[in-house]
N, C-alpha and C positions, 0 to 999 in steps of 0.2 A: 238822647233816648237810646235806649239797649235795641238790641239788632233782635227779629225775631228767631222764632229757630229754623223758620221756612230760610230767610236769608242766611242765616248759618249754614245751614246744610249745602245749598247754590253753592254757596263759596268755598267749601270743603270739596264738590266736586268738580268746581272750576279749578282749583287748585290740586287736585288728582290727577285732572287733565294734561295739566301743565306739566303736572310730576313725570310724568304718564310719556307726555309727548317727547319731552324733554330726554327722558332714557331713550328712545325708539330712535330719537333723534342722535344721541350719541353712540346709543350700540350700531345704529346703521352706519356711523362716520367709525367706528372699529372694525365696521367688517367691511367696508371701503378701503380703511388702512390696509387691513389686513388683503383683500383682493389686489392691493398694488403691492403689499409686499409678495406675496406669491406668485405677481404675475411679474415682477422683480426679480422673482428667481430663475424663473423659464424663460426670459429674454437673452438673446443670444447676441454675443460680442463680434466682431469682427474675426477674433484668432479665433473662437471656436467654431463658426460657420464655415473659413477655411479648414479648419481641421476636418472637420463632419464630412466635407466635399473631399476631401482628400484621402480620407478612409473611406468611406460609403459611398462617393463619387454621387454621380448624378442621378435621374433620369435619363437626358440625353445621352448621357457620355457613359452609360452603361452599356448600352446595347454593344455600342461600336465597339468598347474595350472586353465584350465578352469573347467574340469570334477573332481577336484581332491578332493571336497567337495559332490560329489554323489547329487548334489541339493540341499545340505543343505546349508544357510546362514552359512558364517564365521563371526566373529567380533571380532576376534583377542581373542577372548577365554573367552569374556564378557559371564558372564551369562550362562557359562555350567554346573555350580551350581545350576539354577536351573530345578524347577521342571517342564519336558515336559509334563505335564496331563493339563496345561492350555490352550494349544492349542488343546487340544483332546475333549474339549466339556465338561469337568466332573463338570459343574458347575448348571447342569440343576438337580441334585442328590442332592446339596447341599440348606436348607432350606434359603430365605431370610434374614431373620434376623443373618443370622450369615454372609452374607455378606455385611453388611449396619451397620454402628454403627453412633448412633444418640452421639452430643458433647454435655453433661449436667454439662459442666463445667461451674463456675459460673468466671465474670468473677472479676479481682482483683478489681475496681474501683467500691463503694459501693453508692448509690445516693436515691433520695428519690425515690421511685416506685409510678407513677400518671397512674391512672385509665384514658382510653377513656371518653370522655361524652359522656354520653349514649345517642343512638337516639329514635327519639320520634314516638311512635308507628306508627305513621300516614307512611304509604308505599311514599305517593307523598309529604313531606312532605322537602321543599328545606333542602341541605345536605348545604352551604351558604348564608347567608344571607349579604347584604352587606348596611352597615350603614349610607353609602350618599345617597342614594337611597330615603330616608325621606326629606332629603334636596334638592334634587332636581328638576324645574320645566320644563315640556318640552312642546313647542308649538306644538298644534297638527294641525292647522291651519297655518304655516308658510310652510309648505314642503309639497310637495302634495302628496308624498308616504305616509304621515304619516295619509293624511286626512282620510281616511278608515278606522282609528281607534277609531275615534268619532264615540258617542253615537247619537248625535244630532249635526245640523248645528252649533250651535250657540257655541259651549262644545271649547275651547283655550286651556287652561293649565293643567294639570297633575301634578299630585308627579310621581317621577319616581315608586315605588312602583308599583302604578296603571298602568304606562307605560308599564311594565315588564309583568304584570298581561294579559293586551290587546296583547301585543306581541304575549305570550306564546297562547291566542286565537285564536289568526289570524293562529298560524300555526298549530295550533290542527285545525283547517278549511280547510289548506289545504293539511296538511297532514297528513290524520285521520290515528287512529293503526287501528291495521289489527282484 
């Protein structure tokens, strides 16, 4: 005999059920997996618990090891050799020159020794001088900033020399010394 559809249906939801429970039942055995492998990760070995105590030491052993230097810097025992009077000031007793020592060591590389060129008495007297400057012409007539720097309407071209010359005028004009 064929199965009704009332029992067809029972049986599509019995076996939903099942479907049903069956995932519930493995996704909660993957997130069980997964909660021992996480909590796999956070379990702590032997060497790192030594270690963690060793660095961040204890509870107990914190108090005691905080005062246990009276305020004195530890550093592992660097440097108790030497002498505590450098922090105490005793260097204002001691004459400079015995704290300063000049290097007159020469050194191994031996080369000719050249003299500065000596400058020339004159105080305003340019410390460069620059060689195209002779060579050069400049229209003082083409750019109208530059017009103010003629002498006369009629005045075109420069050497730069002279250029330089009117420049350094124009701003001793507007910017006289004191």
């Amino acid at each position: 005999m064929a199965p009704s559809k009332e029992q067809d249906l029972s049986e599509r939801e019995f076996s939903d059920s099942e479907m049903s429970s069956d995932a519930e039942s493995s996704s909660s055995a993957a997130e069980h997996g997964k909660e021992k492998s996480v909590s796999a990760l956070y379990e702590k070995d032997s060497d790192e618990e030594e270690l963690e105590r060793l660095v961040l030491g204890n509870a107990a052993g914190f108090r005691t090891n905080l005062f246990k230097n009276d305020g004195k810097d530890s550093f592992g025992g660097l440097g108790d050799d030497m002498d505590m009077d450098a922090d105490t000031g005793d260097f204002e007793e001691v004459d400079d020159h015995d704290l300063f020592m000049l290097d007159t060591a020469t050194s191994g590389a031996k080369g000719p020794v050249t003299s500065a060129p000596k400058l020339a008495n004159d105080p305003n007297a340019p410390v460069w001088v620059d060689s195209d400057d002779e060579r050069l012409a400049i229209s003082l007539a083409g750019t109208t900033r530059l017009r103010k720097l003629r002498l006369t309407e009629a005045e075109d071209l420069v050497s730069g020399t002279e250029y330089s010359r009117r420049l350094r005028q124009q701003y001793l004009r507007l910017n006289p010394a004191p």
